[in-house]
C-alpha positions in Angstrom: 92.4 81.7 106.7 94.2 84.2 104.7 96.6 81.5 102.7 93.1 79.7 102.0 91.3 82.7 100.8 94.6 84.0 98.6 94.6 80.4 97.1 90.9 80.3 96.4 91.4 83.7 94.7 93.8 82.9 92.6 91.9 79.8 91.0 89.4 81.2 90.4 91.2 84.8 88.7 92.5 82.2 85.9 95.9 83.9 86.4 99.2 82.7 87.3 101.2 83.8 90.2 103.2 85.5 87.7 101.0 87.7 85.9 99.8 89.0 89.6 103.1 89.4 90.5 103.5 91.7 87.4 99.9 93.0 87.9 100.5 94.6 91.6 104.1 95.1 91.6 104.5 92.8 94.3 107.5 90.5 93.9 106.2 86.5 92.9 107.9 85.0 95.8 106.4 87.1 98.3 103.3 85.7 97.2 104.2 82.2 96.6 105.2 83.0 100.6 101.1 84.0 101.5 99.9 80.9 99.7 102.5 78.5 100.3 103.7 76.2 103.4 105.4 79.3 105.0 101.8 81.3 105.1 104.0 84.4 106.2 101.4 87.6 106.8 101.7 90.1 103.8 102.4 94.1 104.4 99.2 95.5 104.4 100.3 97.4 101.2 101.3 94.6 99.4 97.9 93.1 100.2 95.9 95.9 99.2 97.7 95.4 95.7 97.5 91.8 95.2 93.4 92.2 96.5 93.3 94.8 94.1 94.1 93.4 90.9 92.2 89.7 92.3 89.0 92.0 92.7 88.6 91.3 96.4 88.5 93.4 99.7 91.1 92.6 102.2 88.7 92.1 104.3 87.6 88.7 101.9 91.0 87.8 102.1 91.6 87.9 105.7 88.1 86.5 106.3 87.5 85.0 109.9 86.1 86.6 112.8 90.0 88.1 114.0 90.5 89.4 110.1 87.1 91.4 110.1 87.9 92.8 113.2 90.9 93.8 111.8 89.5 95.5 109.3 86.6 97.2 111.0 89.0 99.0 113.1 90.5 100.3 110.1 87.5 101.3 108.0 84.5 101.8 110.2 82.3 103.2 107.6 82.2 100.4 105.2 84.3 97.7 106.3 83.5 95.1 102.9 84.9 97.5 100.8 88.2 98.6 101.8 89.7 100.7 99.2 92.5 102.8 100.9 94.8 104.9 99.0 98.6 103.8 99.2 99.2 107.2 100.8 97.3 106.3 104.0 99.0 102.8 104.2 102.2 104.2 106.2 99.3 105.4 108.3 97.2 102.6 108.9 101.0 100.1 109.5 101.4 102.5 112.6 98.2 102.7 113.9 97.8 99.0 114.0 100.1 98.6 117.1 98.3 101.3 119.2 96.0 100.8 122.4 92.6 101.9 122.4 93.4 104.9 124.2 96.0 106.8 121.7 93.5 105.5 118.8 90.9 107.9 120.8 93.4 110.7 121.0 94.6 110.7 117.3 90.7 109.8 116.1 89.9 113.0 117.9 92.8 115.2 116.2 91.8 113.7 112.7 88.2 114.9 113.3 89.5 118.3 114.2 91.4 118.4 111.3 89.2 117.3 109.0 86.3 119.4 110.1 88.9 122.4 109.8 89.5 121.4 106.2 85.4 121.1 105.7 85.0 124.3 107.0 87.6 126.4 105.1 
């Protein structure tokens, strides 16, 4: 879904692979590699960047029912407008291959922390 979505994108952005490219600062071939035969799943950085300058959420782009799951576990708040500083993605790479039960423990610690921060 997400080569089809990239693809669609694309078209209809009127630009060329190229000027994307040049736009996110993500290499040409490594989107040629998304949209192409290969279909090789981007870094959710890289993503971000492409989405960004195509004007879409990545949760458009990886837009089935497994994709917006992906997603919602990511941003619970407002999961159709994902719009996550590049400082977090380091963050979010690593939590993607936890269990449910050290998400818990580490969602529990950033609440602490951030109602620490609130507070002071």
């Amino acid at each position: 879904m997400l080569r089809d979505n990239l693809k669609d994108a694309i078209k209809k952005s009127g630009m060329i692979v190229q000027e994307i490219a040049d736009k996110s600062g993500v290499k040409k071939r490594t989107i040629d590699d998304w949209v192409g035969v290969r279909g090789t799943e981007p870094k959710v950085n890289d993503l971000y960047k492409v989405c960004k300058v195509l004007g879409i959420t990545i949760e458009w782009a990886v837009a089935d029912e497994a994709g917006t799951e992906y997603v919602q576990k990511i941003v619970r708040n407002d999961p159709k407008s994902v719009q996550v500083p590049d400082r977090i993605f380091p963050i979010v790479e690593n939590l993607l291959v936890l269990d449910d039960r050290d998400l818990t423990g580490i969602l529990a610690n950033v609440q602490a922390l951030a109602k620490d921060k609130k507070t002071n």
